[in-house]
C-alpha positions in Angstrom: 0.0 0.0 0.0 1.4 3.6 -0.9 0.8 6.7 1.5 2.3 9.9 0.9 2.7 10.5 4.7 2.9 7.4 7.5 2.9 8.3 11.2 4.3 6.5 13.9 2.3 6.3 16.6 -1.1 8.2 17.9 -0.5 10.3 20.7 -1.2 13.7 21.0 1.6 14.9 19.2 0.9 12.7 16.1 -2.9 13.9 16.3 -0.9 17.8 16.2 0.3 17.0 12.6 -2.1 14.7 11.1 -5.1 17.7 12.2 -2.3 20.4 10.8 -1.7 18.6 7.7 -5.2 19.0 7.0 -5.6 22.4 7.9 -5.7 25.2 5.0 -5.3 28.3 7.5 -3.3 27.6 10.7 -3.2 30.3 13.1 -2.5 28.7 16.5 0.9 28.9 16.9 1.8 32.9 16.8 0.1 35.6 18.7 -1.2 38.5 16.7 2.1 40.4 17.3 4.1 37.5 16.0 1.8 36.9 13.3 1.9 40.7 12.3 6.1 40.2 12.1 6.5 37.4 10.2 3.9 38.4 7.4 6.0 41.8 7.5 9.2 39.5 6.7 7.5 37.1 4.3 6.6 40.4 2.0 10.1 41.2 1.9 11.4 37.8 0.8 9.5 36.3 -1.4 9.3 32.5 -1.5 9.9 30.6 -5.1 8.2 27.9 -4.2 5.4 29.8 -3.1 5.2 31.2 -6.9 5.5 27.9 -8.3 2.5 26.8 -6.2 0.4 30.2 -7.3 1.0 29.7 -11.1 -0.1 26.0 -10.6 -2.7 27.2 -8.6 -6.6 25.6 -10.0 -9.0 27.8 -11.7 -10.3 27.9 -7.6 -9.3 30.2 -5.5 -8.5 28.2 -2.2 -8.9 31.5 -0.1 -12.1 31.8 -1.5 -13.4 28.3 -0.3 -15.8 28.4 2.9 -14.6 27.1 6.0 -17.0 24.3 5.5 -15.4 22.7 2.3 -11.7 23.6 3.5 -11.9 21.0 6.7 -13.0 17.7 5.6 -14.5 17.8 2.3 -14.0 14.2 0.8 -13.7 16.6 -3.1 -11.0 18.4 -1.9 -7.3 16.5 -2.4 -5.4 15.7 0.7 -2.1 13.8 1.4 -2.9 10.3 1.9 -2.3 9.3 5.5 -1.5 6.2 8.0 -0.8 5.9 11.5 0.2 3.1 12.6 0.1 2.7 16.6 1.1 -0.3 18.6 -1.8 -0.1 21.5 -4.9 0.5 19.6 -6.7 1.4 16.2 -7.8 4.5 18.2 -5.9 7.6 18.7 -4.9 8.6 22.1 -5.2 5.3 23.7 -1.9 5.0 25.4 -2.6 8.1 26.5 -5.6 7.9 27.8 -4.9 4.6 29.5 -2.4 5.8 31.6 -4.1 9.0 33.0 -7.1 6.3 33.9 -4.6 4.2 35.6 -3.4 7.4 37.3 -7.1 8.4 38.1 -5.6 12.1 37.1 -8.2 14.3 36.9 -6.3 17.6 35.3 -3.8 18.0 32.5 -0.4 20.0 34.3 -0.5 22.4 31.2 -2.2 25.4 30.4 -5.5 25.8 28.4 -3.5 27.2 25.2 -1.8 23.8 25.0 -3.4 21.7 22.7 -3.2 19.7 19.4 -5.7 22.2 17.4 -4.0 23.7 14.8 -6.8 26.5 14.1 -7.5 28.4 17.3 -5.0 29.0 19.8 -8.2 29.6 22.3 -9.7 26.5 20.9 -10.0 24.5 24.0 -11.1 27.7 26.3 -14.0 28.1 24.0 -15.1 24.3 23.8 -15.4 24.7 27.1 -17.7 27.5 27.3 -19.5 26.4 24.3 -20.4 23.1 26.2 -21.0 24.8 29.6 -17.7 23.1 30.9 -16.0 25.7 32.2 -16.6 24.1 36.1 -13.5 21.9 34.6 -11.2 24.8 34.2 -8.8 24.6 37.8 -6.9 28.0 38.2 -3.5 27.6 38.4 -2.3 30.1 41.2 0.7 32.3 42.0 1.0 32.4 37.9 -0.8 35.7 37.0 -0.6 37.6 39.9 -4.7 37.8 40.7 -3.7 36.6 44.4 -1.8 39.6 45.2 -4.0 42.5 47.4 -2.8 45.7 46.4 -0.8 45.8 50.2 1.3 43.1 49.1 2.0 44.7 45.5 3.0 47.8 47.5 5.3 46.0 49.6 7.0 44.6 46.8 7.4 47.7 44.9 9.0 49.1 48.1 11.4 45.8 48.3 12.7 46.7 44.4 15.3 49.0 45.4 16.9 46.7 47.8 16.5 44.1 45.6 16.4 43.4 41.9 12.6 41.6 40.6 12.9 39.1 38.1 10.9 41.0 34.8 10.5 37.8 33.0 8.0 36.0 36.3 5.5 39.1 36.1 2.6 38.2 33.7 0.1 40.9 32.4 -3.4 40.2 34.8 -5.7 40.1 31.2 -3.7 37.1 30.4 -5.1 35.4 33.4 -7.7 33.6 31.7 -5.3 31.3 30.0 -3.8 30.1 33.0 -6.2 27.2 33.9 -5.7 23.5 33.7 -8.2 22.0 31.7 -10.0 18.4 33.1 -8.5 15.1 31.6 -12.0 14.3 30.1 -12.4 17.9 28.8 -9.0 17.8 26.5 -9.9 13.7 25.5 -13.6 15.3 24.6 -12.1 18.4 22.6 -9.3 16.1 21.1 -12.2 13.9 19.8 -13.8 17.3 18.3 -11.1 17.8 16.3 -10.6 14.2 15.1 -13.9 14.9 13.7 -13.4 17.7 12.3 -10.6 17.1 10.1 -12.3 13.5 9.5 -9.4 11.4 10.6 -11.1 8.7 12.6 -10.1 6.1 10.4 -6.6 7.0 9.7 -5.5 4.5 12.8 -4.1 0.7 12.3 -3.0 -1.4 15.2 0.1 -2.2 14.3 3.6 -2.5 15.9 6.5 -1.0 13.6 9.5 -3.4 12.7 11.9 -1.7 10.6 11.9 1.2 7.9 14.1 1.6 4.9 14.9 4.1 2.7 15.8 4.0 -1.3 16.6 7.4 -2.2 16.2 6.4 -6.0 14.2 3.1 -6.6 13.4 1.4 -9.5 9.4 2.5 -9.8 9.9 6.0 -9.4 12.4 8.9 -9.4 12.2 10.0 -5.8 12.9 7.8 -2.7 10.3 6.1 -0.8 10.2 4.6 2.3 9.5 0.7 3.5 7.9 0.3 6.6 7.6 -3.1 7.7 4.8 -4.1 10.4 4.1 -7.0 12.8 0.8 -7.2 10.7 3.0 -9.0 7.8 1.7 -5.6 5.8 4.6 -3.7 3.7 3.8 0.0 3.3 5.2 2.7 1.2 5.6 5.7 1.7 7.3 9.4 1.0 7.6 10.9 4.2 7.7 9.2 8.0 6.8 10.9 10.9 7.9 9.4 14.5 6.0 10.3 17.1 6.2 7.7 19.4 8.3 9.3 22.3 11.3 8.3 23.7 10.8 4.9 23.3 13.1 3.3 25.4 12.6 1.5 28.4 12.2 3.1 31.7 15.0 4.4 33.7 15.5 3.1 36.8 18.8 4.6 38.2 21.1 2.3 40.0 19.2 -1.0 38.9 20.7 -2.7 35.9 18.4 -3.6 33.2 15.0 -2.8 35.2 13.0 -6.0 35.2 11.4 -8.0 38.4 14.3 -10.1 40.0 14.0 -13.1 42.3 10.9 -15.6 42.5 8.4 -12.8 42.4 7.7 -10.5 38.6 5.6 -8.6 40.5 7.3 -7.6 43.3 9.1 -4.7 41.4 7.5 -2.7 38.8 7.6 0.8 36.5 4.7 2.8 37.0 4.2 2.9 33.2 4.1 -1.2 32.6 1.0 -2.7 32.5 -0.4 -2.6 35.7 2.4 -0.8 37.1 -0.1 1.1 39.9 -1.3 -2.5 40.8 0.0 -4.2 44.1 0.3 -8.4 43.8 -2.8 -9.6 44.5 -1.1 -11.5 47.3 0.3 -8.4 49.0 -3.3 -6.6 48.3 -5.1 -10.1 50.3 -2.5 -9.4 52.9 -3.2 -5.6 53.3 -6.6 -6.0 53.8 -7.2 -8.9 55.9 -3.8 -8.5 58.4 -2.8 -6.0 60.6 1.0 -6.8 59.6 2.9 -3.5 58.7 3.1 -3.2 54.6 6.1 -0.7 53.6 5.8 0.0 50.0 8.9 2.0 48.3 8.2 4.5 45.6 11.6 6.1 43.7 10.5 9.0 42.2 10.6 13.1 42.2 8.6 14.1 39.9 4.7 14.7 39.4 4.0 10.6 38.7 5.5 9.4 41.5 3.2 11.7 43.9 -0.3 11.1 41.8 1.0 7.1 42.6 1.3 8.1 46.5 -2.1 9.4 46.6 -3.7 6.6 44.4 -2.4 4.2 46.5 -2.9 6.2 50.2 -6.8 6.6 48.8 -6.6 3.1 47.7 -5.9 1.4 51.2 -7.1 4.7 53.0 -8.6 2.6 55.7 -5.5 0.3 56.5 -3.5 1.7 59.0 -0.6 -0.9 58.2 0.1 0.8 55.4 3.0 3.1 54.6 4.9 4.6 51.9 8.6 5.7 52.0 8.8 7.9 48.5 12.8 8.1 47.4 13.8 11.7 46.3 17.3 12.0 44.7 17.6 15.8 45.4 17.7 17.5 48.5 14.0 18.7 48.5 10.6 17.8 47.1 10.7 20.7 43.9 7.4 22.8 43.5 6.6 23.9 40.0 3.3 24.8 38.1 4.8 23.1 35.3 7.8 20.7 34.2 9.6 23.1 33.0 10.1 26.5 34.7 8.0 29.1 34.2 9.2 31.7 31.1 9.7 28.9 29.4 5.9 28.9 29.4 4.0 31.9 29.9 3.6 34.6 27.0 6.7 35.9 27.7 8.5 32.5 26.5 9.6 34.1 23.1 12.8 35.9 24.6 14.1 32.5 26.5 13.1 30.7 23.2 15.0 33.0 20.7 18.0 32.6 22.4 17.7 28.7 22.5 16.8 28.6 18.4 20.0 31.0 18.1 22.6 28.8 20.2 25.9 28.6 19.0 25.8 24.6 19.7 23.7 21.7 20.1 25.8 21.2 23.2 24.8 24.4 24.7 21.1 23.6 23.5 21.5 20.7 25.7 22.4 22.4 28.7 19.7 24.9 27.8 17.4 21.8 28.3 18.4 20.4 31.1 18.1 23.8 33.4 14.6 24.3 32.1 13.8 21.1 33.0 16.0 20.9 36.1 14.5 17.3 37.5 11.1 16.3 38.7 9.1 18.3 39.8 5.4 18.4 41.6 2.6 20.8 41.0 1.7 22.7 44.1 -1.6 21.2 44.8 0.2 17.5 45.0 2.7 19.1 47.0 0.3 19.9 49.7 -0.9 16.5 49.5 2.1 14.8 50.0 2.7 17.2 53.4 -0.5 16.2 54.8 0.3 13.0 53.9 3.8 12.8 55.8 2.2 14.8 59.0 -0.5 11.9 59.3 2.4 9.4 59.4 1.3 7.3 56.4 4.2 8.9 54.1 7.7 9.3 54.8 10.0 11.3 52.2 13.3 10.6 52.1 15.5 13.2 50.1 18.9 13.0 48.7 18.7 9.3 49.2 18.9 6.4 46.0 18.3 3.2 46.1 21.0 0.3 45.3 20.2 -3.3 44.3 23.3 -5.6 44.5 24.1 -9.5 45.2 23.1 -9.1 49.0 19.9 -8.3 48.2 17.0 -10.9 48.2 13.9 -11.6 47.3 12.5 -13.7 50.9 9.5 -15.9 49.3 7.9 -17.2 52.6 8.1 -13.6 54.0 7.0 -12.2 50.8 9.2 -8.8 51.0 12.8 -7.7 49.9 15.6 -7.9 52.1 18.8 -6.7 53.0 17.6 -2.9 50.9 20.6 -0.5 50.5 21.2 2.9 50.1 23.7 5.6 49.3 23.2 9.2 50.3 22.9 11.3 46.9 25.7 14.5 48.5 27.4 11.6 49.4 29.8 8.1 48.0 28.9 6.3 51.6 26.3 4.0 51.4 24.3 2.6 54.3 24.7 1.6 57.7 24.3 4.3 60.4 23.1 7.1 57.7 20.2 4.6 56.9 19.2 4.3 60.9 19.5 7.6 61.2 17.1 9.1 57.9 14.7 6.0 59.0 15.0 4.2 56.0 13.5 1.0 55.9 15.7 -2.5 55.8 13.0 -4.6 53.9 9.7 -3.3 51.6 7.0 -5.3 50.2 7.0 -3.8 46.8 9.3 -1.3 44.8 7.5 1.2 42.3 9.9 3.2 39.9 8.3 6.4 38.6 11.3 7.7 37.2 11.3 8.7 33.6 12.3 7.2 30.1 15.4 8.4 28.9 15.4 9.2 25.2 17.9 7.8 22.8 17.6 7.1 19.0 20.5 4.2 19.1 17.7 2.1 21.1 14.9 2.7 18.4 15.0 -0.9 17.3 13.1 0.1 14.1 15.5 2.9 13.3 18.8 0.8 13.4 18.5 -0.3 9.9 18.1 3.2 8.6 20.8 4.5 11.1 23.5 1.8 9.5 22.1 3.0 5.4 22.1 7.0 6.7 24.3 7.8 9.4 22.7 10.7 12.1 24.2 12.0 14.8 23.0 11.8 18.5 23.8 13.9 21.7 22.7 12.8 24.7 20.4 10.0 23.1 18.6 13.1 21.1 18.7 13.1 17.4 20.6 15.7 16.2 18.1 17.2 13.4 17.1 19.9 10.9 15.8 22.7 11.3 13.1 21.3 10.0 13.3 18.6 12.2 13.9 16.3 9.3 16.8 13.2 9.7 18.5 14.9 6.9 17.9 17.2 3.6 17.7 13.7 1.7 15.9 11.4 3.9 12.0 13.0 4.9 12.0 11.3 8.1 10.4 13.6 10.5 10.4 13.5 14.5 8.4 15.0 17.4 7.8 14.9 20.5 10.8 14.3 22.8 13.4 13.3 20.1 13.3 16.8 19.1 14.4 18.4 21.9 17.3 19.5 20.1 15.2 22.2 18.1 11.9 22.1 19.5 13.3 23.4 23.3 12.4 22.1 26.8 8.7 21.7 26.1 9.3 19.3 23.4 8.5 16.2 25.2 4.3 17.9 26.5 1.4 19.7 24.7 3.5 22.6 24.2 6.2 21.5 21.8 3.1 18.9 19.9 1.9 21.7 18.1 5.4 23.7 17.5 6.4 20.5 15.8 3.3 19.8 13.5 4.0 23.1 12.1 8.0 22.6 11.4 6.8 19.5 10.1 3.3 20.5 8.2 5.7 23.5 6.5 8.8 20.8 5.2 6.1 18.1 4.0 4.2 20.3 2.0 7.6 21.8 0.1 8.1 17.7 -0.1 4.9 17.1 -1.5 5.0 19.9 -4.2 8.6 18.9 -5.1 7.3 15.2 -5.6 4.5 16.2 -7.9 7.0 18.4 -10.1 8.5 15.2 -10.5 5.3 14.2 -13.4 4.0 17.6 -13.8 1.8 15.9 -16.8 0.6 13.4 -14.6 -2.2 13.8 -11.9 -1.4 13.4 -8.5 -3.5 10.3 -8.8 -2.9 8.8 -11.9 0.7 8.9 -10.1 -0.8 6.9 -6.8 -2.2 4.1 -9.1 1.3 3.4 -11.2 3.1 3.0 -7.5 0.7 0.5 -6.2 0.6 -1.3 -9.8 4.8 -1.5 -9.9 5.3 -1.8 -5.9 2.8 -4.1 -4.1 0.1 -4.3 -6.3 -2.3 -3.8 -3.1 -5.8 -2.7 -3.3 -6.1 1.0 -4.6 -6.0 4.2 -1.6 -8.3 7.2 -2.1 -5.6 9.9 -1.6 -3.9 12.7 -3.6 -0.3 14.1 -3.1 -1.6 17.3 -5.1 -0.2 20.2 -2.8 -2.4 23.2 -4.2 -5.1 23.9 -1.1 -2.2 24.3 0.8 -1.7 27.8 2.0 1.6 29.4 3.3 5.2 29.9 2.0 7.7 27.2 3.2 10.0 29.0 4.7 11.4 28.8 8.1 9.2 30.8 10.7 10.9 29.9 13.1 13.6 31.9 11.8 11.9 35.3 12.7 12.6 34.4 16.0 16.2 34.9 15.5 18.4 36.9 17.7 20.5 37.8 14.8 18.2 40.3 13.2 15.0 42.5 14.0 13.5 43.0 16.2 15.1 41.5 19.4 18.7 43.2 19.4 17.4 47.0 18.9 14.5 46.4 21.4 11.3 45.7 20.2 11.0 42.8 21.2 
């Protein structure tokens, strides 16, 4: 089967460019200011492309087109599309499986996070529209509404003895955008736009095995890619996007390769396996009919690892056996509205990302990322938790402290717990003994839950490899060192986002935030692909070309789809650029 686009996987960020690539008019990404700035560019430098695309326009204006017949009109030519997800035939499934499994109620981003590539306010008017706006949560201390004019006072008083950071104060009318939308409100407005841009049956369970590339194969003049599936299917296609996170497996620090050791696989699990928020059944039958003191060890600093504290504190809420020690590697429990620090996501983001897109280095890039993201981090609502938590004796947090597996420690079957449990101060090469007395850590636990996170890293993509050995890429850190158009290379249309494009997406790659940035680096390089692949046959309709690929590739059953590239609107040139330090406006001031 041919497709002129295949996507990997059907998360949020793969629903961000599948909805993009069908959308004429995208205006979600830039504010009015920053629209108003790059249109003032794009008159200046003219794109050929673009002027190829005009003279080959239809008789049709597409700017004249309603609304109605741009977005899903079955007459009008789209790219022809698959993704291929491992979990489901339904988009979001992964995704939506774990936040049940969490029983998380709120998304940690903001309401201008989302996958709609039309309305930036999209999701904040779904809400009112449906009479949902009881599922907005504030998030405090962001805009500044708690402050009484006293306080405000005080502060401006306290500038002269000490400097205020300019890039934490938020204008008040922004306030409105600073709410956390419900779980079931994002899944409901994500399922809105599915329908919109008719892509409901664009999803095929299928786990990805490899993917080759011939840049110049026999049946046509452009390279096309092989994707090979557990379904015994072979698809072709031009372009791949990977949106399948880091896949890797989880991290577990000090534990070499994380898997359940000794006589019991459940005794030690990642929060994100399959039932990784479960306790055995045997320990759970033990909880609740004994009064025999269950110590449960989560490792974890981040947001996860306190929504599993809670889950399981509310779980067994009425045992009063039953305690949790939660494992911190730093030296306090971190309190952020976000994961990432906050001018990386308020409006005033643009200055802190200009200077990332206009690093010298991918190196310095790197360290860019890792002090936005500085760690785990909890929101301040689960941080209250956890504290009442620890005062009612049913939590204990242990910080600067890691856990170490080795030979000595054992798996006792009859007792049904770990033994012999060591640790090693994180400020500190000692490991246990008096330091563990002392910091009451305990000697045996029940159960071990990871929470810590998945480490990207390209060399570990299993279905990558065999395009890594035919097209070399380089990696830092694990991360795929891209295009600007976050392409593998100029010759190979192999797209990422998500997390593996850290490297030019910034900190909030890897969450809502960096799902849509990336759909529209992406949406802008496939349509230049597209056109350039239909200059190819210029005589030849787009699908005329469709039906001599699947008569000389795989002689399949025939896919409605066209690669004809004309109802798409916009130059293909770099946006992204305008943010730039090198030039206007930044450097003289108007920014």
């Amino acid at each position: 089967m041919f497709y002129d686009i295949a996507i990997i996987g059907a998360g949020p960020s793969a629903l961000a460019v599948a909805a993009r690539l069908h959308e004429s008019t995208p205006s979600a990404l830039f504010t009015n200011d920053e629209h108003a700035r790059y249109w003032k560019k794009y008159k200046q430098q003219r794109n050929r492309l673009e002027s190829e695309r005009k003279r080959r326009k239809s008789s049709v204006d597409s700017v004249n087109i309603s609304q109605a017949e741009n977005i899903g009109d079955p007459g009008l030519d789209r790219p022809s599309m698959i993704v291929l997800d491992a979990h489901s035939d339904q988009w979001l499934s992964a995704w939506k499986k774990r936040f049940r499994d969490l029983k998380i109620s709120h998304l940690r981003s903001p309401l201008f996070f989302h996958p709609d590539p039309r309305d930036r306010d999209g999701l904040l008017a779904f809400a009112h529209e449906h009479n949902r706006t009881d599922e907005l949560h504030e998030i405090p201390n962001v805009a500044g509404k708690e402050l009484s004019k006293h306080e405000k006072k005080k502060q401006h008083s306290r500038k002269r003895n000490r400097p205020v950071v300019r890039h934490l104060k938020i204008d008040g009318r922004d306030r409105m955008d600073y709410f956390n939308p419900s779980s079931q409100l994002f899944e409901d407005y994500c399922e809105y736009i599915i329908d919109r841009y008719k892509l409901r049956n664009l999803v095929h369970r299928a786990q990805v095995l490899d993917i080759t590339y011939d840049t110049e194969t026999q049946n046509t003049r452009h390279g096309l890619f092989t994707v090979k599936t557990s379904t015994s299917s072979t698809i072709l296609s031009r372009i791949v996007v990977v949106a399948t996170g880091p896949s890797t497996v989880p991290a577990a620090p000090g534990i070499p390769p994380f898997e359940a050791r000794g006589q019991s696989p459940c005794s030690m699990t990642h929060v994100f396996q399959p039932n990784g928020t479960h306790l055995p059944p045997a320990l759970h039958h033990k909880i609740m009919t004994t009064s025999y003191p269950i110590k449960i060890l989560i490792v974890g600093g981040g947001l996860t690892s306190a929504q599993v504290v809670h889950l399981l504190l509310h779980r067994y809420r009425k045992q009063q056996n039953f305690k949790i020690h939660l494992l911190l590697r730093h030296s306090r429990l971190k309190v952020k509205p976000f994961d990432i620090d906050l001018p990386w996501v308020s409006k005033t983001r643009n200055y802190f990302m200009a200077s990332f897109y206009s690093a010298e280095s991918d190196e310095e890039r790197l360290s860019m990322l890792a002090q936005a993201r500085n760690g785990g981090s909890v929101t301040p609502q689960f941080a209250k938790l956890l504290q009442n938590y620890e005062a009612e004796g049913r939590l204990k947090i242990h910080t600067d402290t890691e856990i170490e597996l080795d030979r000595n420690t054992t798996w006792d079957s009859d007792q049904q717990e770990w033994r012999n449990l060591r640790f090693k101060n994180s400020n500190e090469a000692s490991g246990c003994g008096a330091d563990v007395i002392r910091r009451d850590l305990p000697g045996t636990a029940h159960h071990i839950i990871f929470c810590t996170s998945s480490t990207p890293s390209l060399p570990h993509i299993s279905f990558l490899r065999n395009l890594q050995e035919t097209h070399p890429l380089r990696a830092l850190s694990g991360l795929p060192i891209l295009t600007e158009d976050l392409a593998w290379s100029d010759g190979v249309p192999c797209f990422f986002t998500g997390v593996l494009a850290a490297l030019r997406l910034g900190p909030g790659a890897a969450n809502l935030m960096g799902a849509r940035i990336g759909a529209e680096r992406i949406a802008w390089a496939v349509e230049a692909s597209l056109v350039k692949a239909a200059n190819i046959h210029p005589c030849k309709s787009s699908a005329e070309e469709h039906q001599e690929h699947n008569d000389r590739a795989i002689a399949d059953k025939e896919r409605e789809g066209s690669a004809d590239s004309s109802d798409f609107t916009g130059s293909f040139t770099n946006q992204f650029a305008v943010l730039s330090l090198d030039g206007d406006p930044i450097r003289r001031g108007r920014f």
